[in-house]
C-alpha positions, 0 to 999 in steps of 0.5 A, spaced: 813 615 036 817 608 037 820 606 043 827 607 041 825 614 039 822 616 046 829 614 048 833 619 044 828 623 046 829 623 053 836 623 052 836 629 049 832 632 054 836 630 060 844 633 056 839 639 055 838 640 063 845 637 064 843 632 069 849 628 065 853 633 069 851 634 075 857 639 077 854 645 074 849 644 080 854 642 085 857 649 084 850 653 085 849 649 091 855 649 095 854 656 098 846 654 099 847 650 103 853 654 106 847 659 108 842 654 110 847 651 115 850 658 118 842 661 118 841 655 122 847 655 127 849 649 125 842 645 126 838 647 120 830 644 119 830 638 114 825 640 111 828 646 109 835 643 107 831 638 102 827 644 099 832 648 098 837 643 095 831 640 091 829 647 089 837 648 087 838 642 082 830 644 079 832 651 078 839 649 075 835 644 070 831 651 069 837 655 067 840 650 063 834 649 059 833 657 058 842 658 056 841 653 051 834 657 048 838 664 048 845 661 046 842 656 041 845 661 034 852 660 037 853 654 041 853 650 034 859 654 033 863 653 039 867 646 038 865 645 047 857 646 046 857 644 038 853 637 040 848 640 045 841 638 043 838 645 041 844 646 038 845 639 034 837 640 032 835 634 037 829 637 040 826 644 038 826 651 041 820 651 043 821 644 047 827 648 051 822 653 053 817 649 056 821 645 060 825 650 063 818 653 064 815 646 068 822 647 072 822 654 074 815 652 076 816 645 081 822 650 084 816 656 085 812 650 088 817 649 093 818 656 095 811 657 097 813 652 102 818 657 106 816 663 108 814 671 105 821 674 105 824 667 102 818 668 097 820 674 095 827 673 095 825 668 090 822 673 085 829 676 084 832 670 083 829 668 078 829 675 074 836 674 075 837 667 073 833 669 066 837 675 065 843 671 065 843 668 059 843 674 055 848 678 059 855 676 056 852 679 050 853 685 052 855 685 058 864 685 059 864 681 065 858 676 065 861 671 070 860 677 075 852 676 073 853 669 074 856 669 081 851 674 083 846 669 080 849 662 083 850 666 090 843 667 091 841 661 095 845 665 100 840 671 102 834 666 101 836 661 106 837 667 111 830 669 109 827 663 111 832 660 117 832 667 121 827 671 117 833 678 116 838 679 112 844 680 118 852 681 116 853 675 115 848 673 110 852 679 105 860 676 107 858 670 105 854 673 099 860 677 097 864 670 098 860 666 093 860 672 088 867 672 088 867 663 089 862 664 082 867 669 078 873 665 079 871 658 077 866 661 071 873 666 069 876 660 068 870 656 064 870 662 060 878 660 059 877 654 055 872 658 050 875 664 049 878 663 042 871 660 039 867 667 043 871 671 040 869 669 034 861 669 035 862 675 039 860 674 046 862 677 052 867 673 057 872 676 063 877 672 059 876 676 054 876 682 057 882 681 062 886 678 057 892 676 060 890 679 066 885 673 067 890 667 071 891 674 076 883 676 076 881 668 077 886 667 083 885 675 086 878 673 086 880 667 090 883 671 095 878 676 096 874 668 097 878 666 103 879 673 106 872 674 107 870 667 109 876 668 115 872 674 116 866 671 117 870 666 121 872 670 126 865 674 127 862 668 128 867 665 132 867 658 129 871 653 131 878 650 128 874 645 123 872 651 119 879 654 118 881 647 117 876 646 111 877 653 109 885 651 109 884 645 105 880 650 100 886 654 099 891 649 098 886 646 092 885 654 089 893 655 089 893 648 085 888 651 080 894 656 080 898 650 076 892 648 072 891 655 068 897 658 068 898 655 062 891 658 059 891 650 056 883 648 054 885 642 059 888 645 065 882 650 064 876 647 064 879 641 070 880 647 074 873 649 073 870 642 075 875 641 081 872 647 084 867 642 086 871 640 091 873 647 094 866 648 095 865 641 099 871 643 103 868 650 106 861 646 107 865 639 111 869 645 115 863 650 117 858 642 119 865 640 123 864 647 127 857 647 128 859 640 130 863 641 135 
C-alpha cells in the first residue's frame, strides 16, 4: 500500500470512530464528569478524572465503529449517513469490527485501574453499548436505550469514587437518561423521513406529532430532577446558575424543532453540547465555593 493510500485509509478510519465529530463524545461525557465531580465532593482524583474521560472518548470510538457494522445495509440509504465509510465501501466490515474490538479493550484496560465495583459496572456497560446498535430495530423508543447507554458513566464514577450507589447516583442517572432521550429525539428527527423507509425504530417515528412535546417533556423531567438533586445536596448558587443557563438554552431548542426542519433538528442536537457544559461549570462553581 502506497502512502496516499494509507492516508485514505486513516481517514476512513478516523469518519468510522467519528473523531472529526467530536460532539457525539461530548454529549456522552458531560453527565460522566457530572458524577465524577459529585462522587468526588467537588475534589475528584486526577487519575480518576483522565481514566474516566479517556475511557469516555475510547468506548464512544467503540460504539461508533460497532453502530456502523450493524447499520452497514441501511446507512447507504440514509441521505445523512450515506458517505460513512462502511457504508461507501471504504474499509471492509470486517475492519470495523476489529477496530471497535481494540477500543473496547484499551477502554477495559483502563477500567482495571479502578476498583472491583467499577469493574463490574463496566461489564454492563459494554453489554449495553453492543446492544444499542440493534435496539432501533425492534425496539419503538431506542433513544431511551441509548440515554440509559450514554448515562452509564454516572453509576461507574460513583462506583470507583465512593464504592456505593447512593440516591444521588440514581437522580443524576434518571437526569442523563432524560438529558440523552431529548437530544437523541431530536436527532432521530432529522432522519425520520429516510427510517422510515428502511424500516427502522425511532421516538420520532413513534410519537409522531408528539415528538417536539416528548423532547421538551423530557427536558423538563431534566431540569426538575437536577433541582432536586440540588437541594438534597445543598449546592450552592452557581449550580442553579449553571442550571438556569441550561434551561434557557432547551427553551431555545424549542424555537429549533418546532418546525420539525432537517436544519433546526439536527442544530438543536448538536447545541446540546453546551447544555451539558453549563450543568458541569454550575456544579465545579458549587463544589468551588
Amino acid at each position: 500500500m502506497d502512502f496516499a493510500a494509507a492516508l485514505r485509509r486513516f481517514d476512513a478510519y478516523e469518519r468510522l470512530i467519528r473523531l472529526d465529530k467530536p460532539i457525539g463524545a461530548l454529549l456522552l461525557l458531560w453527565p460522566t464528569l457530572w458524577a465524577v465531580w459529585i462522587a468526588g465532593h467537588g475534589r475528584p482524583l486526577f487519575e480518576t478524572v483522565l481514566i474516566f474521560v479517556v475511557g469516555t472518548i475510547l468506548m464512544r470510538s467503540a460504539g461508533c465503529a460497532l453502530n456502523d457494522w450493524a447499520d452497514r445495509d441501511f446507512d447507504g440509504k440514509v441521505a445523512r449517513t450515506r458517505d460513512r465509510p462502511l457504508a461507501a465501501g471504504e474499509i471492509a466490515p470486517n475492519e470495523a469490527l476489529v477496530l471497535g474490538a481494540m477500543f473496547a479493550v484499551c477502554a477495559f484496560g483502563l477500567v482495571l485501574f479502578l476498583n472491583r465495583f467499577a469493574i463490574l459496572l463496566s461489564v454492563a456497560a459494554l453489554a449495553i453499548a453492543c446492544l444499542y446498535p440493534f435496539a432501533k430495530r425492534v425496539f419503538p423508543l431506542p433513544q431511551i436505550f441509548l440515554g440509559i447507554a450514554f448515562s452509564f458513566g454516572v453509576p461507574m464514577a460513583f462506583a470507583a469514587s465512593i464504592n456505593v450507589l447512593p440516591w444521588e447516583c440514581w437522580v443524576l442517572f434518571a437526569a442523563g437518561v432524560c438529558y440523552g432521550f431529548a437530544y437523541d429525539t431530536e436527532y432521530a428527527m432529522v432522519d425520520r423521513d429516510d427510517d422510515l423507509k428502511v424500516g427502522i425504530h425511532s421516538s420520532a417515528i413513534t410519537l409522531g406529532r408528539y415528538d417536539v412535546a416528548a423532547v421538551m417533556g423530557s427536558y423538563l423531567l431534566m431540569v426538575a430532577l437536577l433541582v432536586w438533586l440540588g437541594v438534597g445536596m445543598r449546592l450552592r448558587w452557581p449550580y442553579y446558575t449553571g442550571l438556569a443557563i441550561a434551561a434557557a438554552m432547551m427553551i431555545y431548542h424549542y424555537t429549533l424543532i418546532r418546525g420539525r426542519s432537517r436544519e433546526g433538528c439536527f442544530r438543536a442536537f448538536r447545541h446540546n453540547n453546551w447544555v451539558g457544559l453549563a450543568i458541569f461549570v454550575g456544579i465545579v462553581g458549587s463544589y468551588w465555593l
